[in-house]
ZAKOL-638710 format. One record per residue: residue number from 1; z, x, y of N, C-alpha, C in turn; residue in one letter. Coordinates in Angstrom, 3 decimals. Atoms other than C-alpha are relative to their C-alpha. Layout:
N
@num: NUM	n_c3: Z	n_c1: X	n_c2: Y	ca_c3: Z	ca_c1: X	ca_c2: Y	c_c3: Z	c_c1: X	c_c2: Y	residuo: A
...
# end
This chain:
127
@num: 1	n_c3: -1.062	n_c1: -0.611	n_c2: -0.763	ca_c3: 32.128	ca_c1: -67.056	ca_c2: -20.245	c_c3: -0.622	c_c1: 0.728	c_c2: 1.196	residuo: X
@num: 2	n_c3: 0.405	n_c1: -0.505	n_c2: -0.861	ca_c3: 31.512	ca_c1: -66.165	ca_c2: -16.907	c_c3: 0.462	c_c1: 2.110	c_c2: 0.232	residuo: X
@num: 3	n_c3: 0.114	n_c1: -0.922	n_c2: 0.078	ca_c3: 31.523	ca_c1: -62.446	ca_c2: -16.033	c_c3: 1.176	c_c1: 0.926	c_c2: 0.373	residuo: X
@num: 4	n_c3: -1.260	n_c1: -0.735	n_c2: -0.796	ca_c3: 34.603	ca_c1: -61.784	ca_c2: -13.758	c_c3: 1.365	c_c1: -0.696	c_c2: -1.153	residuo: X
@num: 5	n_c3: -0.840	n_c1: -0.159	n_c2: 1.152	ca_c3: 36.392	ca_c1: -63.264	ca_c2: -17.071	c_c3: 0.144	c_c1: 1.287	c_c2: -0.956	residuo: X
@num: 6	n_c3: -0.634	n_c1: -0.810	n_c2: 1.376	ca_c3: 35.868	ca_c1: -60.835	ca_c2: -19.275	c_c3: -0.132	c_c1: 1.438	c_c2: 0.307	residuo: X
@num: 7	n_c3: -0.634	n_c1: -1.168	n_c2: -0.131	ca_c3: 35.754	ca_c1: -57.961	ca_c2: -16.945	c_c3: 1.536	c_c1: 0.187	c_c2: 0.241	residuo: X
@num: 8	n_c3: -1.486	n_c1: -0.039	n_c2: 0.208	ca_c3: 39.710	ca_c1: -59.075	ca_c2: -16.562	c_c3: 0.579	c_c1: 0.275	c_c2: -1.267	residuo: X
@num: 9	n_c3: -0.066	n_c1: -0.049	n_c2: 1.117	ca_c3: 39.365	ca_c1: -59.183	ca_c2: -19.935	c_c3: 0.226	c_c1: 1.317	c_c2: -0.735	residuo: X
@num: 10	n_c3: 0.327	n_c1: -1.038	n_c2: 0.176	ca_c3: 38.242	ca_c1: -56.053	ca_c2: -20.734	c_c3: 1.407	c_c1: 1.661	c_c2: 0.463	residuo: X
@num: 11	n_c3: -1.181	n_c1: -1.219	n_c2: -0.761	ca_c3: 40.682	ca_c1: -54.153	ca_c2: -18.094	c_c3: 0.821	c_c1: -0.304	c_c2: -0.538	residuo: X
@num: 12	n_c3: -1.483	n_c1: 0.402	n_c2: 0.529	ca_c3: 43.765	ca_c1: -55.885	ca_c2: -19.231	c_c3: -0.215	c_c1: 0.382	c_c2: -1.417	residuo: X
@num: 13	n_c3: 0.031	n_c1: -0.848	n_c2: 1.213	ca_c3: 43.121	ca_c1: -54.735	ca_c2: -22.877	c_c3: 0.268	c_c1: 1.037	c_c2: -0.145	residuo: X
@num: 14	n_c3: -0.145	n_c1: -1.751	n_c2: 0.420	ca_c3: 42.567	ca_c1: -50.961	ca_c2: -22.264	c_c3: 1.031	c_c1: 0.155	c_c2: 0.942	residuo: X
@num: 15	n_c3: -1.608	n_c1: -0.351	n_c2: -0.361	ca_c3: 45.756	ca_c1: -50.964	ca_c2: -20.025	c_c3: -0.388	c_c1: 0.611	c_c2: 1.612	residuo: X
@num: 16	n_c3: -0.187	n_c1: -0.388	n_c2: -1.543	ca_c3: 43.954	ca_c1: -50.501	ca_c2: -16.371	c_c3: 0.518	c_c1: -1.156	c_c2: 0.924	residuo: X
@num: 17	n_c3: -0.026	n_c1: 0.610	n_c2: -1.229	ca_c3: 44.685	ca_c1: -51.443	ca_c2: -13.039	c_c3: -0.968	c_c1: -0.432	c_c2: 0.361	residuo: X
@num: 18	n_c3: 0.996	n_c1: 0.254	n_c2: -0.833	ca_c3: 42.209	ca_c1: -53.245	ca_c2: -10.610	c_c3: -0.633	c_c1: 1.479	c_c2: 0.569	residuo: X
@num: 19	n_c3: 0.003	n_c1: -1.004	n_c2: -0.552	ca_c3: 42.842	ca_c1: -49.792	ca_c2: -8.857	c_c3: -1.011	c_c1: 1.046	c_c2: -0.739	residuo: X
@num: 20	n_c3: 0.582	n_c1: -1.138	n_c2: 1.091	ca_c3: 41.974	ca_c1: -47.824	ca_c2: -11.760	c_c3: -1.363	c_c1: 0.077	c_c2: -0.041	residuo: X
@num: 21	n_c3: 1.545	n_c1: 0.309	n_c2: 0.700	ca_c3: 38.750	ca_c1: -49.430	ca_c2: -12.996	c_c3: -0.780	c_c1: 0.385	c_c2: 1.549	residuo: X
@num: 22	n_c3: 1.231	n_c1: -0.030	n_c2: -1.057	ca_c3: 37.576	ca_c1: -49.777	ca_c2: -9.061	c_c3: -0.006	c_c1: 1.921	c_c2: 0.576	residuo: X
@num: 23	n_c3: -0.005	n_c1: -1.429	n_c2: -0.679	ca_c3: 38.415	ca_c1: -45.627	ca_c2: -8.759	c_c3: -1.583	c_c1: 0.144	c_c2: -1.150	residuo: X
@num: 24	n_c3: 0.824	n_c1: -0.628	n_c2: 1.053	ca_c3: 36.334	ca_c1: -45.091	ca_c2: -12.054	c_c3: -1.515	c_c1: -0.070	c_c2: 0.014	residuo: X
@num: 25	n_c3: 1.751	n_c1: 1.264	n_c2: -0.096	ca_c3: 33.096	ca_c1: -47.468	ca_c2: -10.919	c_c3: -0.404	c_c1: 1.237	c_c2: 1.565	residuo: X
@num: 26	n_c3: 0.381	n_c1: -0.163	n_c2: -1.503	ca_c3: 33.272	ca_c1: -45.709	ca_c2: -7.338	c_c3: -0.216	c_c1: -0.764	c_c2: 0.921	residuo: X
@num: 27	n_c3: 0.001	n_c1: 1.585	n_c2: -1.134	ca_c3: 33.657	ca_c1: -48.984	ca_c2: -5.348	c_c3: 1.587	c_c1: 0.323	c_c2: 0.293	residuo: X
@num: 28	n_c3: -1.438	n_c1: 0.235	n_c2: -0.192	ca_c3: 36.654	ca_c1: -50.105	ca_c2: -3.593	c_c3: 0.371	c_c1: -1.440	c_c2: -0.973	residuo: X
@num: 29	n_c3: -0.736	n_c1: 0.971	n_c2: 1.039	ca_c3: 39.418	ca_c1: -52.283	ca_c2: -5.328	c_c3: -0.549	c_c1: -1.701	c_c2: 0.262	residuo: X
@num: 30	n_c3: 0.433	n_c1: 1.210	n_c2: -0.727	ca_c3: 38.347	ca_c1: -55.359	ca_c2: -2.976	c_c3: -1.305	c_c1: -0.151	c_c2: -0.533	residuo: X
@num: 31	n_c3: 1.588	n_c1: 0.606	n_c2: 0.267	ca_c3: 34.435	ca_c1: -55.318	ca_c2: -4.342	c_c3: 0.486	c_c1: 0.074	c_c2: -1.458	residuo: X
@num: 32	n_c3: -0.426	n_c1: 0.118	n_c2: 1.897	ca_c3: 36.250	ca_c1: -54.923	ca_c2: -8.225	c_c3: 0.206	c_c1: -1.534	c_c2: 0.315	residuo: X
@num: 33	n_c3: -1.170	n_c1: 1.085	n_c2: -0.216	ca_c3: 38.794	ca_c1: -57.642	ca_c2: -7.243	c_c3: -1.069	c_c1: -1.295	c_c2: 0.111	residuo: X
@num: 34	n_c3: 0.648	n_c1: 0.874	n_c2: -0.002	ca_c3: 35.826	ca_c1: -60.126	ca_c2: -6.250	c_c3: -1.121	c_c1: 0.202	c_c2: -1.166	residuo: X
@num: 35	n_c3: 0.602	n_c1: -0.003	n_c2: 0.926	ca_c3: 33.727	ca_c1: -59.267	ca_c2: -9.332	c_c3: 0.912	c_c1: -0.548	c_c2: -1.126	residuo: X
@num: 36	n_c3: -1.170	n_c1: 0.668	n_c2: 0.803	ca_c3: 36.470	ca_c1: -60.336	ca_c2: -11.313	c_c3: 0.566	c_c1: -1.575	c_c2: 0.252	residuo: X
@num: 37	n_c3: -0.421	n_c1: 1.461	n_c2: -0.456	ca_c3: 37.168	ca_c1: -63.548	ca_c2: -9.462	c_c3: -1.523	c_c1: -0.709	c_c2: 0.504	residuo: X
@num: 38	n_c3: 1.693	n_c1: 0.645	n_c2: -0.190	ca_c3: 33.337	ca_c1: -64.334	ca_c2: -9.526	c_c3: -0.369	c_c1: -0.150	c_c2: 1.221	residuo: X
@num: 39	n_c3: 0.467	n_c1: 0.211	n_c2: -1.308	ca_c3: 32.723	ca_c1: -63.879	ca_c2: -5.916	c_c3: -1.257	c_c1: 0.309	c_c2: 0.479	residuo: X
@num: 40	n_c3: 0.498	n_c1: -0.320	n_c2: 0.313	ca_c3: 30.534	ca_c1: -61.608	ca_c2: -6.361	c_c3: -0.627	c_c1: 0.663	c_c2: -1.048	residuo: X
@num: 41	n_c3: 0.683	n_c1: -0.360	n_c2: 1.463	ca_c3: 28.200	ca_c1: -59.733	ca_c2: -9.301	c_c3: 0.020	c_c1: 1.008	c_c2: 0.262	residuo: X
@num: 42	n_c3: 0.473	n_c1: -1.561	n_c2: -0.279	ca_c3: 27.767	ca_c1: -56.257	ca_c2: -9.582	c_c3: -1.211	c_c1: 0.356	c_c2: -0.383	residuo: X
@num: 43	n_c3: 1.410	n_c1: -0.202	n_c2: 0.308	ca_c3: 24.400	ca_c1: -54.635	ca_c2: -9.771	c_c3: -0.124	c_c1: 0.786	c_c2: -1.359	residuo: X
@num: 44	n_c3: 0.045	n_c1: -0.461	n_c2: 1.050	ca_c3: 22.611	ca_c1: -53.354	ca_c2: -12.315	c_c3: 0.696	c_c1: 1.683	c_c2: -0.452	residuo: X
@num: 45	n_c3: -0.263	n_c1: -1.939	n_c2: -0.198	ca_c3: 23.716	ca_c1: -49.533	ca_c2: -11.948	c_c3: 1.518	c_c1: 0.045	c_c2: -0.255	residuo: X
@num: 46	n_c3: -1.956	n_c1: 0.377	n_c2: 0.388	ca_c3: 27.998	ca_c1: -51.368	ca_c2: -11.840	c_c3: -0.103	c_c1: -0.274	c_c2: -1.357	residuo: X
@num: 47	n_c3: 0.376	n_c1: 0.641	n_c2: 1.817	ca_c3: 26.929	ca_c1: -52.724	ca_c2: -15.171	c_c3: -0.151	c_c1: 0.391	c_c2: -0.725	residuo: X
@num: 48	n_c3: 0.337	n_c1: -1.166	n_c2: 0.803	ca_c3: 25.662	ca_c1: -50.009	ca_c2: -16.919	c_c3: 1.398	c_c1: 0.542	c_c2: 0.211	residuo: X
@num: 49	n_c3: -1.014	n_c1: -0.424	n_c2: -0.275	ca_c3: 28.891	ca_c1: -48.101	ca_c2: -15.701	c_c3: 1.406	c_c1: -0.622	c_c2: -1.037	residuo: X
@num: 50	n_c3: -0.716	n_c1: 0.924	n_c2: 0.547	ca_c3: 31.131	ca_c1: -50.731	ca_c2: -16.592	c_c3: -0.193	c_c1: 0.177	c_c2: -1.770	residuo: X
@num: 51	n_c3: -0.247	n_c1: -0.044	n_c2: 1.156	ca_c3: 29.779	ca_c1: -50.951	ca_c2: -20.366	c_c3: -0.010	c_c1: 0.984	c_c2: -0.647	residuo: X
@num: 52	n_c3: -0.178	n_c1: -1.255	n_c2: 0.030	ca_c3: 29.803	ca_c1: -47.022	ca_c2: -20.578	c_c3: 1.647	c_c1: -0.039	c_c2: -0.443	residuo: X
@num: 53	n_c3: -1.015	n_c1: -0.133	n_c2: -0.171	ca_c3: 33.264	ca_c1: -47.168	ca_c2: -19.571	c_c3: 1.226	c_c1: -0.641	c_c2: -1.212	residuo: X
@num: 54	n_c3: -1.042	n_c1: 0.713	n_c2: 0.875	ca_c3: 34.713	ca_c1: -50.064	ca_c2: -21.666	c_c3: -0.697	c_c1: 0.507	c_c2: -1.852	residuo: X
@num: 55	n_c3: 0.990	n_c1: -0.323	n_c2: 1.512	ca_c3: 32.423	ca_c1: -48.587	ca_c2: -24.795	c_c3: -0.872	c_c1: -1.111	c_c2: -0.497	residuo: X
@num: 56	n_c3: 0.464	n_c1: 1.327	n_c2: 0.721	ca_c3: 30.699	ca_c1: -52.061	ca_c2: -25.119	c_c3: -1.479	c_c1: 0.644	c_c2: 0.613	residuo: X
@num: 57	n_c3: 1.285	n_c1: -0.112	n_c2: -0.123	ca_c3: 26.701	ca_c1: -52.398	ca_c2: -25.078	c_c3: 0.129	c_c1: -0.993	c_c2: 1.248	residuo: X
@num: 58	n_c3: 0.436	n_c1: 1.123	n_c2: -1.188	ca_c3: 24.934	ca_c1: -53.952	ca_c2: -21.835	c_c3: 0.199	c_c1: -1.524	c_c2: 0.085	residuo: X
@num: 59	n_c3: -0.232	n_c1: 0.970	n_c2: -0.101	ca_c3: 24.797	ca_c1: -57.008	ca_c2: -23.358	c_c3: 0.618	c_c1: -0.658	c_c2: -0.071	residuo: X
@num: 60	n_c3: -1.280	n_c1: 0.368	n_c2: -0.520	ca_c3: 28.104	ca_c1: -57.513	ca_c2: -23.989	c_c3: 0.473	c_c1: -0.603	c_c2: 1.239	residuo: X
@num: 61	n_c3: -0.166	n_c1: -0.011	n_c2: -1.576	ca_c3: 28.936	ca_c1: -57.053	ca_c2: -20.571	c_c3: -0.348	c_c1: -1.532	c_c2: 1.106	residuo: X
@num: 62	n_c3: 0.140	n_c1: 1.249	n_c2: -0.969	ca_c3: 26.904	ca_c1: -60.030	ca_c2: -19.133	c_c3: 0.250	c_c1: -1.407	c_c2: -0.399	residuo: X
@num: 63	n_c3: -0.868	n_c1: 1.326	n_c2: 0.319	ca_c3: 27.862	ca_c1: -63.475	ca_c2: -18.816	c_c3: -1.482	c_c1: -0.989	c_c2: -0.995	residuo: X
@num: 64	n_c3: 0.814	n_c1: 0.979	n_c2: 0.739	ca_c3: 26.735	ca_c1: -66.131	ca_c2: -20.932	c_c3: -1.317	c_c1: -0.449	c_c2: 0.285	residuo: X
@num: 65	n_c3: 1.277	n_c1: 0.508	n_c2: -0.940	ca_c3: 24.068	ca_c1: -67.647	ca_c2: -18.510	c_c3: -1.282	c_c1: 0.859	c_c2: 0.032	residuo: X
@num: 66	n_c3: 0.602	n_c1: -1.059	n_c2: -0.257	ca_c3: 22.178	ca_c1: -64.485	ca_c2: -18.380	c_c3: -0.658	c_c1: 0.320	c_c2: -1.774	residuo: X
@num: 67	n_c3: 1.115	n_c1: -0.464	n_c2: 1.390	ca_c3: 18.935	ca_c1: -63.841	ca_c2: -20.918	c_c3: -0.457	c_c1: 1.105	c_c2: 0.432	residuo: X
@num: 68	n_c3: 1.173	n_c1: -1.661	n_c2: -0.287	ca_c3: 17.141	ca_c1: -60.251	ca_c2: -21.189	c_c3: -1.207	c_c1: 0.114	c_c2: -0.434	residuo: X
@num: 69	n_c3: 1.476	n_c1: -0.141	n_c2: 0.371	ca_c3: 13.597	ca_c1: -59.890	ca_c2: -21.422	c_c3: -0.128	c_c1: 1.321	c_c2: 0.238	residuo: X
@num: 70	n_c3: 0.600	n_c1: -1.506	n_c2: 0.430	ca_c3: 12.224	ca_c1: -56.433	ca_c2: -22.654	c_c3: -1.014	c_c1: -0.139	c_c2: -0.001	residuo: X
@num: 71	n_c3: 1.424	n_c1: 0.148	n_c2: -0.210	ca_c3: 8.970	ca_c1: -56.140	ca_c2: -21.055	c_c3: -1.345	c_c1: 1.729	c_c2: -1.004	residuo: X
@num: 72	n_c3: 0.579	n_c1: -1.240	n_c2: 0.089	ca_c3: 8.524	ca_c1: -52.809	ca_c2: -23.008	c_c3: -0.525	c_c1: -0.339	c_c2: -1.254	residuo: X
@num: 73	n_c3: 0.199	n_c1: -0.237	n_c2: 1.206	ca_c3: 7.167	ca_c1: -51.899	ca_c2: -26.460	c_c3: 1.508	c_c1: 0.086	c_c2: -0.707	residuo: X
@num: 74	n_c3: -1.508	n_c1: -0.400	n_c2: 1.165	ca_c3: 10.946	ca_c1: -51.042	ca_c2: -27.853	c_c3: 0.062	c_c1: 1.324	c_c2: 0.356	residuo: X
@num: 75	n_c3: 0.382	n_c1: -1.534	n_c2: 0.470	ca_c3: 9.986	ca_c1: -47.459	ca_c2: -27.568	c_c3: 1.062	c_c1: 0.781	c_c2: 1.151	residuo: X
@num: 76	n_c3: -0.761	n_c1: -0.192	n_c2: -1.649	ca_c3: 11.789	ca_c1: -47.443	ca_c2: -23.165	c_c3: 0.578	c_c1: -1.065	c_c2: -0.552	residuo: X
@num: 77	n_c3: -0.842	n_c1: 1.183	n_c2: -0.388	ca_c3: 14.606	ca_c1: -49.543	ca_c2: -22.240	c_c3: -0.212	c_c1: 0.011	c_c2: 1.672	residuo: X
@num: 78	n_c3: -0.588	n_c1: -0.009	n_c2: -1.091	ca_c3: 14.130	ca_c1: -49.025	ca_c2: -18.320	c_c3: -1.085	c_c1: -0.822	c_c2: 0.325	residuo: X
@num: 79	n_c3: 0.897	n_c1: 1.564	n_c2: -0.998	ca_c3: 11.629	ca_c1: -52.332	ca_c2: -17.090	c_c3: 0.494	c_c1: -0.897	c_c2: -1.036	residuo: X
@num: 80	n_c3: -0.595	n_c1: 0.806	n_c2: 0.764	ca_c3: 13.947	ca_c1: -54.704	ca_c2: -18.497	c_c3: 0.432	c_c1: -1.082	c_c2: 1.273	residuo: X
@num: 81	n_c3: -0.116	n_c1: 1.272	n_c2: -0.979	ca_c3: 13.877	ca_c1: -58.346	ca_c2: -16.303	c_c3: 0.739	c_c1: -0.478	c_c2: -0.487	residuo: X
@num: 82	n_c3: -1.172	n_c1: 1.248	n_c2: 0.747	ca_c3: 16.789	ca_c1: -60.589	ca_c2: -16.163	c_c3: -0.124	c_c1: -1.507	c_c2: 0.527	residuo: X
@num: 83	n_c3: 0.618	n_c1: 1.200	n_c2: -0.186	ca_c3: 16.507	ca_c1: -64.142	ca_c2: -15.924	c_c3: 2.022	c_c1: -0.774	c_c2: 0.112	residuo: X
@num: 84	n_c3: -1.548	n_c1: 0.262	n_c2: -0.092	ca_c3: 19.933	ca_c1: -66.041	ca_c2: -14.941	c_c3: -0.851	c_c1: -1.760	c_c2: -0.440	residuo: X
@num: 85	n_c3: 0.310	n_c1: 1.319	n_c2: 0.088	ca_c3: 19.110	ca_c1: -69.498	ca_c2: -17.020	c_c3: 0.505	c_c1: -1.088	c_c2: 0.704	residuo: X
@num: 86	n_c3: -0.638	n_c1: 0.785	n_c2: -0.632	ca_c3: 21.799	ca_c1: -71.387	ca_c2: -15.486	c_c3: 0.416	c_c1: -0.304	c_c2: 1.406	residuo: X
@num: 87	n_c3: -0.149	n_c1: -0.147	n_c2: -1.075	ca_c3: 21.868	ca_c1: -69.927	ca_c2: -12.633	c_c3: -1.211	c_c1: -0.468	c_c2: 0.888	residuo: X
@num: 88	n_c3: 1.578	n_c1: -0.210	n_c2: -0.637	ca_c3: 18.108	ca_c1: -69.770	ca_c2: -11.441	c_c3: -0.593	c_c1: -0.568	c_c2: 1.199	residuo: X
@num: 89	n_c3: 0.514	n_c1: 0.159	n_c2: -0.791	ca_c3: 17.932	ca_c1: -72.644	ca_c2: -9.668	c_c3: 0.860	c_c1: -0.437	c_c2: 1.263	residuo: X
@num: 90	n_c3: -0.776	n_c1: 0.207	n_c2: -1.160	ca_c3: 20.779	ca_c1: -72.619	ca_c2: -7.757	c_c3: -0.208	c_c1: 1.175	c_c2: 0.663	residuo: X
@num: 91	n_c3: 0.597	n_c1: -1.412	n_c2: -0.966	ca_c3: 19.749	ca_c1: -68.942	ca_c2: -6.355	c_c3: -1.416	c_c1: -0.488	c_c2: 0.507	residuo: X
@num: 92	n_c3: 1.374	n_c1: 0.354	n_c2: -0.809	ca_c3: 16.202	ca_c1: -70.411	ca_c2: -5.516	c_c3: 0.344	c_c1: -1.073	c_c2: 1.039	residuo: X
@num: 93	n_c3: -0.472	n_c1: 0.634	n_c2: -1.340	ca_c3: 18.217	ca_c1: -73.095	ca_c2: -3.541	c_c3: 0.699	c_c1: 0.396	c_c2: 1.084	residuo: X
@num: 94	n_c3: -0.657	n_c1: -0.643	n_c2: -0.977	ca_c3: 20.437	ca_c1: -71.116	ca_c2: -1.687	c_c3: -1.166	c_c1: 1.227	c_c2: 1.194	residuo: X
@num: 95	n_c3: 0.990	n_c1: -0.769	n_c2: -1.213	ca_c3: 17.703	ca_c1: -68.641	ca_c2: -0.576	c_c3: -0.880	c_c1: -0.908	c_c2: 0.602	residuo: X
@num: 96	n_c3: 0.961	n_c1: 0.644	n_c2: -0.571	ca_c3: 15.277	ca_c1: -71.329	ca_c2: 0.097	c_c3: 0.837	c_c1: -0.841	c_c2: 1.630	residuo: X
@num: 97	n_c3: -0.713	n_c1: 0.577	n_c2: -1.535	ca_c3: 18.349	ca_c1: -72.892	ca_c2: 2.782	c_c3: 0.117	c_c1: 1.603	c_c2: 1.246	residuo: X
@num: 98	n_c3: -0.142	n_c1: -0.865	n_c2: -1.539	ca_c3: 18.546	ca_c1: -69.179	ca_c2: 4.359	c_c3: -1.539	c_c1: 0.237	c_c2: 0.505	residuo: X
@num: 99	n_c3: 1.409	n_c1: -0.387	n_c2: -0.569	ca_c3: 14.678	ca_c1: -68.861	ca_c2: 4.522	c_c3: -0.139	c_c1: -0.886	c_c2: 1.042	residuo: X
@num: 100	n_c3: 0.239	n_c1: 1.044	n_c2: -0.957	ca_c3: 14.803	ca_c1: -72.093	ca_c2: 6.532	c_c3: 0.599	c_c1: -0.274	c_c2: 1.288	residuo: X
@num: 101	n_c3: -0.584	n_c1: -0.388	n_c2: -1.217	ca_c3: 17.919	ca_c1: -71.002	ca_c2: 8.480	c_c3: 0.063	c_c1: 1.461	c_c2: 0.916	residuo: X
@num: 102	n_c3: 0.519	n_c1: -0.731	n_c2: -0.715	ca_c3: 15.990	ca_c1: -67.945	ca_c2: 9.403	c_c3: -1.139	c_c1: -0.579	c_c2: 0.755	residuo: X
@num: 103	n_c3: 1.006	n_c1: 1.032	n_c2: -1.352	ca_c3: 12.893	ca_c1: -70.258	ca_c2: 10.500	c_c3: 0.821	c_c1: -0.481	c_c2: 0.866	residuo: X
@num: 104	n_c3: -0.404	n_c1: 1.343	n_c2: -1.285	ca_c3: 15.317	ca_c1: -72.368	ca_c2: 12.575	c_c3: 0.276	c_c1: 1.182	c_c2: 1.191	residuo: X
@num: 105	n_c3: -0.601	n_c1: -0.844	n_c2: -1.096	ca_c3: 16.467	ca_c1: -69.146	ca_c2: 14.247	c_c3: -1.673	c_c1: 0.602	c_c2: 0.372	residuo: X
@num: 106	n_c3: 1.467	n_c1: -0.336	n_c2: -1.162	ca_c3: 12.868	ca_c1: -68.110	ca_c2: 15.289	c_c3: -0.194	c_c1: -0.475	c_c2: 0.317	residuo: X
@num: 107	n_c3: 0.567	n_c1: 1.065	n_c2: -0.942	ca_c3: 11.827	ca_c1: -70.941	ca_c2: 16.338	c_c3: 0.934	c_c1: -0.005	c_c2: 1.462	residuo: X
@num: 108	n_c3: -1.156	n_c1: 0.366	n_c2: -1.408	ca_c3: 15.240	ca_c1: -70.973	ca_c2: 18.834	c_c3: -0.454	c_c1: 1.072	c_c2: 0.757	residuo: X
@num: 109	n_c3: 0.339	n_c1: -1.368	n_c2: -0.788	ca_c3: 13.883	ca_c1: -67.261	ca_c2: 19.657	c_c3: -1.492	c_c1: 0.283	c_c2: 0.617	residuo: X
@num: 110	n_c3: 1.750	n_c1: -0.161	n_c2: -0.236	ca_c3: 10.388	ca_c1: -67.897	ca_c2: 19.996	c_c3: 0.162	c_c1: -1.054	c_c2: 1.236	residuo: X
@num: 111	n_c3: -0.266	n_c1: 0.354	n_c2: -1.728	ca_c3: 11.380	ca_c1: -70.735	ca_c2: 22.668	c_c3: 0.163	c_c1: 0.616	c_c2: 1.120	residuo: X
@num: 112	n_c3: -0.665	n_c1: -0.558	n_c2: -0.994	ca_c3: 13.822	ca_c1: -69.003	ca_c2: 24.140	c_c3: -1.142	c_c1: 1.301	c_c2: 0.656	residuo: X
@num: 113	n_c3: 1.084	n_c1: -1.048	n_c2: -1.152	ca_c3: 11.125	ca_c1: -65.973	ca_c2: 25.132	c_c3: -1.238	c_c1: -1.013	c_c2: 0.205	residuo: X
@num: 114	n_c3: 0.553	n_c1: 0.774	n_c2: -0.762	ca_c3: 9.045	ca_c1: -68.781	ca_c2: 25.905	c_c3: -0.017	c_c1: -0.630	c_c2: 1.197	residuo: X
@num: 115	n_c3: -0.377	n_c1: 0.442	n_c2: -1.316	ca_c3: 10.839	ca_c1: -69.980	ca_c2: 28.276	c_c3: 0.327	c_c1: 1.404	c_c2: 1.035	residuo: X
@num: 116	n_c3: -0.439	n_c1: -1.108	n_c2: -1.147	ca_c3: 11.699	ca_c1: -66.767	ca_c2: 29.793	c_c3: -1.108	c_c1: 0.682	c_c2: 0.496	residuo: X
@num: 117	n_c3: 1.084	n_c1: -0.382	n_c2: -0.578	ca_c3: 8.466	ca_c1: -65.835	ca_c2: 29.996	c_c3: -0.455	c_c1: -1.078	c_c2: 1.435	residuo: X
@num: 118	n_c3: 0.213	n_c1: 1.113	n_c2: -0.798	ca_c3: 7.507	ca_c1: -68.799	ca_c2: 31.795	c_c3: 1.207	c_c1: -0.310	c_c2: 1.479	residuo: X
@num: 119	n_c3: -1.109	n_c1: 0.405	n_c2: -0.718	ca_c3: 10.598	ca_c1: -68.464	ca_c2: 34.206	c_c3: -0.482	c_c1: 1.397	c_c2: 0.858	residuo: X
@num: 120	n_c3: 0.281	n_c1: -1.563	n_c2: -1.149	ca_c3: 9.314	ca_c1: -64.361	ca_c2: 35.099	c_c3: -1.379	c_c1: -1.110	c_c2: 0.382	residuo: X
@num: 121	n_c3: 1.369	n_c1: 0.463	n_c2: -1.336	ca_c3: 5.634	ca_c1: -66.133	ca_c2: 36.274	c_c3: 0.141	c_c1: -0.671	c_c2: 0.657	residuo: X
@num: 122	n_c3: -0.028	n_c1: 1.571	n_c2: -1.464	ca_c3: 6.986	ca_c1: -68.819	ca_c2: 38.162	c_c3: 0.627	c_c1: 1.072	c_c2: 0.999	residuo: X
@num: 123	n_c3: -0.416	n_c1: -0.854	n_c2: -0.437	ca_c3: 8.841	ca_c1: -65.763	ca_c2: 39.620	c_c3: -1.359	c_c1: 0.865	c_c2: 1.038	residuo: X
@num: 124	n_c3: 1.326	n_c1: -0.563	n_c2: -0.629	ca_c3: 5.442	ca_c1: -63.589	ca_c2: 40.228	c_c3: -0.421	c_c1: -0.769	c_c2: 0.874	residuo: X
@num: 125	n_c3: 1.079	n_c1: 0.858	n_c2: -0.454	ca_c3: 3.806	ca_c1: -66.330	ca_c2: 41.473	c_c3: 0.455	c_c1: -0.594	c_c2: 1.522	residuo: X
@num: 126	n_c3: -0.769	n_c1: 0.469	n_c2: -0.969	ca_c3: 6.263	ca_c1: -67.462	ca_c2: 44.037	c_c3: -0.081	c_c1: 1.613	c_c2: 1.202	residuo: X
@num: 127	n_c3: 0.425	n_c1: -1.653	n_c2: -0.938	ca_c3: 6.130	ca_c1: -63.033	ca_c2: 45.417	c_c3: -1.740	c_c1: -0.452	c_c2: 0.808	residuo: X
# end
């Protein structure tokens, strides 16, 4: 079950609003409203909040796809890595298309003051 299921889930049970839950989190209703309709995720700090709020444990809370690795002894819970199985490698594809559509944009910017350089010395040179 994805995540913005069963925080609908969750609200519609204990009897809130969108309004409600997004006063209680400290977000607006619009960043609830797309956590709920899977647009976006909330971070770890909404998450904690969230299973505070509804009384459920962390792991409740996250969606199916999502494994927890406890890098500690047992003894801390706070260096705890998450691993999105299903997700993983569609987030390594999506960043790997903006890393490439940030190269394409330097390269257009590294011309472009190439050429403008090259446009002030033909300038000098002509004084």
């Amino acid at each position: 079950m994805k995540i913005g299921q069963k925080l609908k889930g969750m609200r519609i049970e204990k009897g809130f609003s969108t309004i409600e839950v997004a006063e209680k989190l400290d977000i607006s209703e619009s960043t609830y409203r797309r956590f709920e309709s899977d647009k976006s995720f909330p971070d770890i700090f909404t998450l904690d909040k969230i299973a505070k709020m509804y009384d459920k444990s962390f792991n409740e809370i996250l969606p199916e796809a999502m494994t927890i690795i406890n890098n500690n002894s047992g003894e801390h819970h706070d260096n705890v890595g998450y691993i999105f199985n299903q997700q993983s490698e569609k987030l390594i594809e999506q960043y790997e298309i903006r890393l490439k559509e940030k190269d394409d944009l330097y390269a257009i910017r590294i011309k472009e003051k190439d050429e403008q350089i090259a446009f002030l010395k033909s300038l000098l040179e002509k004084q």
